[in-house]
N, C-alpha and C positions, 0 to 999 in steps of 0.2 A: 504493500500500500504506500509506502512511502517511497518508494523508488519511482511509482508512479507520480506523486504528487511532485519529486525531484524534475522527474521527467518535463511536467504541465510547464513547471515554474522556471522550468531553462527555455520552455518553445514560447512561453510570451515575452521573457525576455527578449529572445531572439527576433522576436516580430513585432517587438515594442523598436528593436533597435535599425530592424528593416524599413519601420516605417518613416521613421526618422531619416535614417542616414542612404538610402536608397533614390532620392532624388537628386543627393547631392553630388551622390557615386555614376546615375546616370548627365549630371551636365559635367562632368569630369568627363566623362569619354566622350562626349560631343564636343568637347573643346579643340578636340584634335581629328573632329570631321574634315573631310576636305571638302565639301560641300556648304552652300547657305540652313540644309535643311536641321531642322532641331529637331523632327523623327525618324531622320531615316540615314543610316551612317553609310556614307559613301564610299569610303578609306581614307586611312590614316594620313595625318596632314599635320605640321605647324602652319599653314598659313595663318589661322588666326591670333597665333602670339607673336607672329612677325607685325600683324597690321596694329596689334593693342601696343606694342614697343613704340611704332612708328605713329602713336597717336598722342598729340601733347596734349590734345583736351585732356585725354586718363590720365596722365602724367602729371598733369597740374594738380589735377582733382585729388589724386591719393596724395601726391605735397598738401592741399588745403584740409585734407577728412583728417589724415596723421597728424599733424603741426596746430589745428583745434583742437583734436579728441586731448593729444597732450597739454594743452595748455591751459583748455577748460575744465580739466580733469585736476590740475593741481593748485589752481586757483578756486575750484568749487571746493575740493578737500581740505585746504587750508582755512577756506569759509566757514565752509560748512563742520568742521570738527571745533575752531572755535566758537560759534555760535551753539553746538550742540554741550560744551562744553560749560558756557556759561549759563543757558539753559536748567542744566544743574544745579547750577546755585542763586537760582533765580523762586522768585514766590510760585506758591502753586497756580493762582489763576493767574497771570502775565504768562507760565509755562505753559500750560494748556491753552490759552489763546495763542501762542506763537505757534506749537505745535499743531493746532488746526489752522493756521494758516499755511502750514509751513506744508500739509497734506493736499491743499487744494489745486499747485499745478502736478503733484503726482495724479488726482484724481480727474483733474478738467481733461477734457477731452483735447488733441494735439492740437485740432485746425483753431481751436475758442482761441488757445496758445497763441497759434501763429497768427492769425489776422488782429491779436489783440498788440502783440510786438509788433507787427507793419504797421500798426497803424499811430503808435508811438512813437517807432520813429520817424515816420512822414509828418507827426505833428510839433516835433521839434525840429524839422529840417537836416536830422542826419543821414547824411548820403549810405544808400544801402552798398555793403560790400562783406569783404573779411572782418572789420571791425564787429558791425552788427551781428554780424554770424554767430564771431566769438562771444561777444557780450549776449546774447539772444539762449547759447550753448552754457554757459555759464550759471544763467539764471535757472534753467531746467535742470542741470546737473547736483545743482548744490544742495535743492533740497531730496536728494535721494541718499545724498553722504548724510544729512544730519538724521535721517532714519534709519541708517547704518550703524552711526557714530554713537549716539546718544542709551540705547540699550547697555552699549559696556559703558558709558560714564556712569551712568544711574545704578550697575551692578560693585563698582566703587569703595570704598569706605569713604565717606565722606572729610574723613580728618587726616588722611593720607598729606595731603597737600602741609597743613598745619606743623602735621609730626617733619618734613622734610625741611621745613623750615626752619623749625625749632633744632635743628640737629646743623643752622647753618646755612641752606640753600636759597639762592634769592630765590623772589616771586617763577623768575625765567629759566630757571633752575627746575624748581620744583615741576614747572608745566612738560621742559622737553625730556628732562631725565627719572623723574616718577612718576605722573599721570600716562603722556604720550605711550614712551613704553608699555603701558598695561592697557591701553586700548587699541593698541597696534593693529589687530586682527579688526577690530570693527573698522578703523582706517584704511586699510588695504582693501577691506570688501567694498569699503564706499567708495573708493579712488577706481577702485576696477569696476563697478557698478556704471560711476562717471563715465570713465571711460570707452565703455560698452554703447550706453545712452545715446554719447557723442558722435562715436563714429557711425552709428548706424542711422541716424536721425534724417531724416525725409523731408515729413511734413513743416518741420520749421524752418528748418534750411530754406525750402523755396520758396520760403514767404517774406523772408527776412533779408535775404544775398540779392546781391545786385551789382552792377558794374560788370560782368564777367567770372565774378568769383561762384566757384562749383565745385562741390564735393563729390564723392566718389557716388551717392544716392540718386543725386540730382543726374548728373551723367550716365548712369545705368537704366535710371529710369525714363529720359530720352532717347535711348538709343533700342527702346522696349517697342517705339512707336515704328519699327519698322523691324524687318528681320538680320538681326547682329547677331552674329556667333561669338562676336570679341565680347559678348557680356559673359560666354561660359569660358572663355580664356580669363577673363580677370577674375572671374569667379573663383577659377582653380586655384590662383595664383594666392588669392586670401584662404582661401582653403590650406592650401602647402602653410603658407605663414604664419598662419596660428597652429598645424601643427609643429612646426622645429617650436614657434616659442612654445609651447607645451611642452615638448620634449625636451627643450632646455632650461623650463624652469623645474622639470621634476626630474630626469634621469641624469642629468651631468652633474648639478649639484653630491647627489647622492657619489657618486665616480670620484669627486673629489673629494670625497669625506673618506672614502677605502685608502685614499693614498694619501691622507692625512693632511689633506688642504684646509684652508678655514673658505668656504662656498657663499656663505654669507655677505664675509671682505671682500670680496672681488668682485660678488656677484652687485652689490651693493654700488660699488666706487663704477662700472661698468654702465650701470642703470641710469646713475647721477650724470654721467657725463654724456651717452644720448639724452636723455631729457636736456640738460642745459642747450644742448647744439641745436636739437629741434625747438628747444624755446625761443633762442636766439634766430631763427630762423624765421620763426614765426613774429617776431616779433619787428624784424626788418623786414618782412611783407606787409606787416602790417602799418608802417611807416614809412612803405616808400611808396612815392608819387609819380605817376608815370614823365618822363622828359618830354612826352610827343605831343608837339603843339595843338593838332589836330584828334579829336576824339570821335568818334560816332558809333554810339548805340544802337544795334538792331536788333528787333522783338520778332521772334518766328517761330514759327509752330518747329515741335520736336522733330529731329532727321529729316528737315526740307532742305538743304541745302548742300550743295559740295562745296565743306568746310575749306576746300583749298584754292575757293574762289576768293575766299577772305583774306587768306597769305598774299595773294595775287595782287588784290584791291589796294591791304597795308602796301606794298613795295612800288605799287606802280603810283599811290598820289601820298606816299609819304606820311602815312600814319598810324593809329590803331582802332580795328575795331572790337567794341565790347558786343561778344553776341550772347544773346540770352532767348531761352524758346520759353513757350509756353504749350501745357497740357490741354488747352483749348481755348475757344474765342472769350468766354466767360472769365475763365481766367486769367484774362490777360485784362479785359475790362476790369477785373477788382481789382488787379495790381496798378491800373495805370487810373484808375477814380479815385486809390488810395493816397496818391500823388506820386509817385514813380514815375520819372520823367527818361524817356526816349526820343531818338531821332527818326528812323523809320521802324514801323509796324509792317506787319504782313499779316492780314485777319482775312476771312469772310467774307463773301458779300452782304450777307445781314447786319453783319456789324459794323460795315465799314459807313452800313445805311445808319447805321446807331450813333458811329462815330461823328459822322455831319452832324444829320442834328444835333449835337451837344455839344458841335464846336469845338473839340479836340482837336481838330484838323486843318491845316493851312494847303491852299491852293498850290497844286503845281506851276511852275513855271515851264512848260514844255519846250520853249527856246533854249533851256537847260538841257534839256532831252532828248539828241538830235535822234538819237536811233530807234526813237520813239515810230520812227517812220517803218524798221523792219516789222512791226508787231501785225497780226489778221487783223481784217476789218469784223471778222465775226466778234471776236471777243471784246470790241472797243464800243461805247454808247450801250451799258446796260443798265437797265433801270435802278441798280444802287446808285447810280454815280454817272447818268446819260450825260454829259457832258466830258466825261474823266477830268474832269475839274479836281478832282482828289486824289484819285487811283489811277496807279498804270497796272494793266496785267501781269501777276504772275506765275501762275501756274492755272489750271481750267481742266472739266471735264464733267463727270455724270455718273448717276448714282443707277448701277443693273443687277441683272440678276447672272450672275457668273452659275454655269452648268457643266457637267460632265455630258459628255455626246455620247460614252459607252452606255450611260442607266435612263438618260431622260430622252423623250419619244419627242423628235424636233416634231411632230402636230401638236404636242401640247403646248409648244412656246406661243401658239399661238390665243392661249388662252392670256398671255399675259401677267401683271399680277397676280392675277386668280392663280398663278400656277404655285402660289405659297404655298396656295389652301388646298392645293389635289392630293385627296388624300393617300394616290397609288403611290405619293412620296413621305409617306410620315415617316419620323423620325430621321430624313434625308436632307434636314435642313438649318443651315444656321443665317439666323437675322441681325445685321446690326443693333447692335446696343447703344442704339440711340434713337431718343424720343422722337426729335424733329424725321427724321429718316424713316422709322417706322410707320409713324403717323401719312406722311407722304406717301407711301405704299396705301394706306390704307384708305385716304383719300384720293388717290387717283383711281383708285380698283372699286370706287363706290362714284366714279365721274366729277367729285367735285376737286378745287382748287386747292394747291396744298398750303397756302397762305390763308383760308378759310378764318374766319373769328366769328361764325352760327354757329351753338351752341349743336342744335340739332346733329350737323352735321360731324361735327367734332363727336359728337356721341355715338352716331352711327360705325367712326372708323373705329373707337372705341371696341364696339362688339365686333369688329370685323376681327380687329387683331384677339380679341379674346374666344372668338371662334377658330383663329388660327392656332390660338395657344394650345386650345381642347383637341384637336384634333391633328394639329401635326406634330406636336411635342418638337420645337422648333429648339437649337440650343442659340441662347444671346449672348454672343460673341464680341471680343473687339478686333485688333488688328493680330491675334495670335490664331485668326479665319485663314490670314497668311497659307501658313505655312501647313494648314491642315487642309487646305485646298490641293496645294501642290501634291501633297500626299495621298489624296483623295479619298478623304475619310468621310467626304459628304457627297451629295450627289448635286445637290445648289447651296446656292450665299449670296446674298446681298452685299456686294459690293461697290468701289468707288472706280474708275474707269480705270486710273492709274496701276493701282490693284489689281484687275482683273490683267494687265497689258502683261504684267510681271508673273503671275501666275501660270497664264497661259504660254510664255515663253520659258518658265518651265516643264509645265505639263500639259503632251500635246492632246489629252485627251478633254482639255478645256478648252470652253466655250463664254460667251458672253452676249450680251444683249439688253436696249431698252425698249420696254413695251412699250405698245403705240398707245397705251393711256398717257401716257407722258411721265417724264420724269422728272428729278430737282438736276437742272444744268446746274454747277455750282464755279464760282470765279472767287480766286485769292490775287490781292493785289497789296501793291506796294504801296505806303501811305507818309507823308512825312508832317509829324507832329504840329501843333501850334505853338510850343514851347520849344522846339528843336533850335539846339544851340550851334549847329553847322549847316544851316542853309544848303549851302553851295557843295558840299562836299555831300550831302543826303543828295543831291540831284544828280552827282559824278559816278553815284553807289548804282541809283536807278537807270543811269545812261548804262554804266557799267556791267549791269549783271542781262542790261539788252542787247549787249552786243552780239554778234553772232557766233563766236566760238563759245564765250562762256553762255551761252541761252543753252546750245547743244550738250556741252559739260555737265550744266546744271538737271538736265531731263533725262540725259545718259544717269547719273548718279542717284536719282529720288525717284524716276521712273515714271513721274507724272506729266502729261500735253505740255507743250509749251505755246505761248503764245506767239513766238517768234514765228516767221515764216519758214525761217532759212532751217531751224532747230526741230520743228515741225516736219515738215519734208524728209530731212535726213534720217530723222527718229522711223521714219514712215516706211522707208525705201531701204531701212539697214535695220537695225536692231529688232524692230517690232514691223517687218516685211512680213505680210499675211495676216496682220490680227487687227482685226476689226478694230476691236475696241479702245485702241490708240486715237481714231477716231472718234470724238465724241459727237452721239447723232443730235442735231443741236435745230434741225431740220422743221421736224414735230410741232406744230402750234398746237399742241398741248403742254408740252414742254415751260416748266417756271424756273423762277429765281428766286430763293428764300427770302424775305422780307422780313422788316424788324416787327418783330413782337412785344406790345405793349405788356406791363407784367404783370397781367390780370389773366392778359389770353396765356402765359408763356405757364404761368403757375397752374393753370387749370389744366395744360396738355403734361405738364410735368406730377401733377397729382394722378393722372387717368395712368400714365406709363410706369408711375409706381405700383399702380394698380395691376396691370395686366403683367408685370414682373413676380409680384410677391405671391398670386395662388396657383 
């Protein structure tokens, strides 16, 4: 009986530890894919820790996440241990009011955190960067040491202090060579706790950083918005390094104690001396100011760009640019209402509709612009911005229904939308995870307009999608549709043109199309601020990235239409030769343009799509 019980209690171990560590073991060996795909291993490759070496963004990033996590970590521990300390000898109700203060950013929710530090320092006018980061990392860290810390004070004798005094010891005495010592362990848990907190922090990070400055979170989690492999290269790589430090903070020590070293001394005086270098590092980042006379800010959606059109731009008019993305147009409107000041924007067409009206935005000067003149006549004069009085084109295209040709019967594309709800395909389908997108689907497949603000109708698409729900057990996906397309683990998806262009030019048994109910045409453009403190050089950037080799560079690498002619054509006739959907059918006068949503209509499509997600 007990051998059996031995038995049980070793196989949940075992599958407590598979389930854990089994995900981490499979993007380990897709690190060393030679392929883009994250399911399906092609053979064995370093290509991707040659392109994570050869990337200074990551390279910066882990200098910014290491040189915070350390700094915020010893400055929170140093707080935070005397705070917890005098805490101690402090009255009961002052202690208990601090201490429930002190539990309320452990318990507040991250994003209250983060929006609630952006917006203190947008209200004292400190420019977001490494500082903010730091000080923002600081605040969240410190009170997680004094919850650490404070248990061994209070375990104590309280006349310790007293007794080392009276035997001689000043006040500063007493503190580092009797108290300190005997809460040691709560110290180190709270300093490696900080530490922890730090480097892996997300949600404040991006709310707080600005100028350029990006930690290793922020950078992985843009580079999530499209298919990277260098995320499971750098993934390994932190992998490996926490285990050697592991293994050299528990097996070498031990090695040195057999051959009669003192592990402690060395390991100690070792510690002290990286920490100083990285502080001092950090701390001359944090103090130095760029020489370059010229600065320009760009705001762009995550992985839209090929970054080494930026290198290009700095060498060729002699400056620097700070590039910063954002996780969506919303997001970028909180950062930039919150006062966060940019040069040029890249949003939407709904938003860029948002952005006029609220006057954000200063007119272009298109005499600035000359190569203004390569761009289509299709994509120019659309009802965000019919005059391009605002916006130049930058990227374009359409929202379809991407298909496998081997499982789906080309007579039924001819149903259209409806073909979400056929149910000879349930369980064969994933829908964007997204309100505006879904909703669109379900408004054109019921005739009406996708800008629609009748209640009625808004309700009907309502029950459309929650008939879709019931009956085709649809899975709602974002951009990791990607790569399980490729795969071909579904038989349709709801996709964006760009997408389907990349897809299909890996898998030829993909397909795409937009139903002739019409679809959402959607256009991102180029926008330059009404605060924009480089004029002239925001117009050099947009002449710049119109030019005709970098237009072709830029669609070559993100994969999406370009507006250019010349970059168009080329993309048409080489890369994406045969597939449709490079094409965007723009043809369709049923065919719209998202428009802004006042936030009445925006909260009521956002309550219904909560709805149709959660049963």
């Amino acid at each position: 009986m007990k051998k059996k019980k031995s038995f049980w209690s070793r196989f949940y171990v075992v599958l407590c530890l598979a389930f854990f560590y089994l995900p981490i073991l499979v993007t380990m060996i897709f690190s060393f894919n030679s392929s883009k795909s994250l399911t399906k291993f092609s053979g064995f490759s370093l290509r991707w820790y040659a392109e994570l070496l050869n990337n200074v963004e990551v390279v910066k990033a882990v200098y910014v996440s290491v040189s915070i996590a350390i700094i915020a970590t010893i400055i929170s521990t140093v707080l935070g241990t005397i705070t917890a300390i005098g805490l101690s000898r402090s009255r009961k109700v002052l202690r208990d009011l601090i201490l429930n203060i002190n539990n309320i950013p452990i318990l507040n929710p991250e994003i209250v955190t983060a929006i609630g530090l952006m917006l203190l320092f947008s209200s004292i006018g400190m420019r977001k960067g490494y500082v903010t980061m730091l000080i923002a990392h600081i605040s969240f860290c410190t009170p997680y040491v004094i919850t650490s810390v404070y248990p061994k004070v209070r375990s104590l004798d309280p006349n310790l202090a007293n007794a080392a005094m009276d035997l001689g010891a000043t006040p500063f005495e007493a503190l580092t060579k009797v108290i300190v010592p005997m809460i040691k362990e709560g110290i180190f848990a709270g300093a490696l706790l900080a530490f922890t907190m730090s480097f892996d922090d997300f949600v404040i990070s991006y709310f707080v950083t600005g100028n350029g400055t990006k930690n290793i979170s922020i950078v992985v989690y843009n580079m999530t918005k499209r298919i990277n492999p260098t995320i499971n290269a750098l993934s390994t790589i932190v992998i490996l390094v926490i285990i050697i430090v592991l293994v050299a903070a528990n097996v070498v020590p031990e090695m040195m104690e057999k051959r009669g070293l003192n592990p402690t001394g060395k390991r100690g005086k070792i510690i002290s001396i990286v920490l100083i270098v990285v502080l001092l590092a950090g701390l001359i980042r944090c103090g130095s100011v760029s020489r370059q006379q010229k600065i320009l800010k760009v705001y762009n959606a995550g992985e839209y760009i090929d970054l080494s059109l930026l290198e290009k731009f700095e060498e060729e008019f002699n400056c620097t640019v700070i590039y910063e993305t954002f996780e969506s147009n919303e997001m970028m409107y909180t950062k930039l209402s919150s006062g966060e000041s940019y040069d040029i924007l890249i949003p939407s067409d709904y938003m860029i509709e948002r952005l006029i009206k609220e006057d954000y935005l200063q007119a272009l000067d298109w005499k600035l612009i000359p190569n203004g003149e390569n761009l289509m006549e299709d994509v120019l004069a659309q009802s965000y911005d019919p005059g391009n009085r605002y916006s130049c084109p930058y990227f374009w295209g359409t929202v379809g229904i991407l298909y496998d040709k081997t499982v789906v019967d080309e007579e039924d594309l001819k149903e259209g939308w409806d073909l979400l709800r056929d149910t000879k395909y349930k369980g064969q389908l994933y829908m964007y995870d997204s309100e505006r997108d879904s909703f669109m689907i379900a408004l054109k497949a019921l005739g009406y307009s996708m800008n629609t603000t009748d209640e009625e109708e808004i309700q009907d698409a309502y029950n459309w999608l929650i008939e879709q729900r019931d009956t085709m057990d649809p899975i709602y996906a974002g951009d990791d549709v990607i790569d399980n397309m490729i795969s071909g683990n579904k038989a349709m998806a709801v996709v964006y043109s760009g997408d389907a262009s990349y897809i299909i030019s890996e898998n030829e048994n993909m397909d795409y199309m937009t139903p002739s109910q019409g679809t959402n045409v959607w256009y991102d453009a180029m926008l330059i601020t009404r605060d924009c403190n480089e004029v002239d050089l925001a117009h050099e950037f947009i002449n710049f990235m119109l030019r005709d080799d970098n237009a072709l560079a830029n669609t070559e690498e993100v994969g999406y239409t370009s507006p250019v002619v010349s970059a168009f054509e080329e993309m048409k006739e080489t890369t994406y030769e045969g597939i449709s959907s490079y094409i965007p059918e723009i043809d369709n006068e049923d065919n719209e343009i998202f428009g802004y949503q006042a936030p009445a209509i925006k909260q009521k499509y956002a309550e219904l799509w909560t709805k149709v997600k959660a049963q």
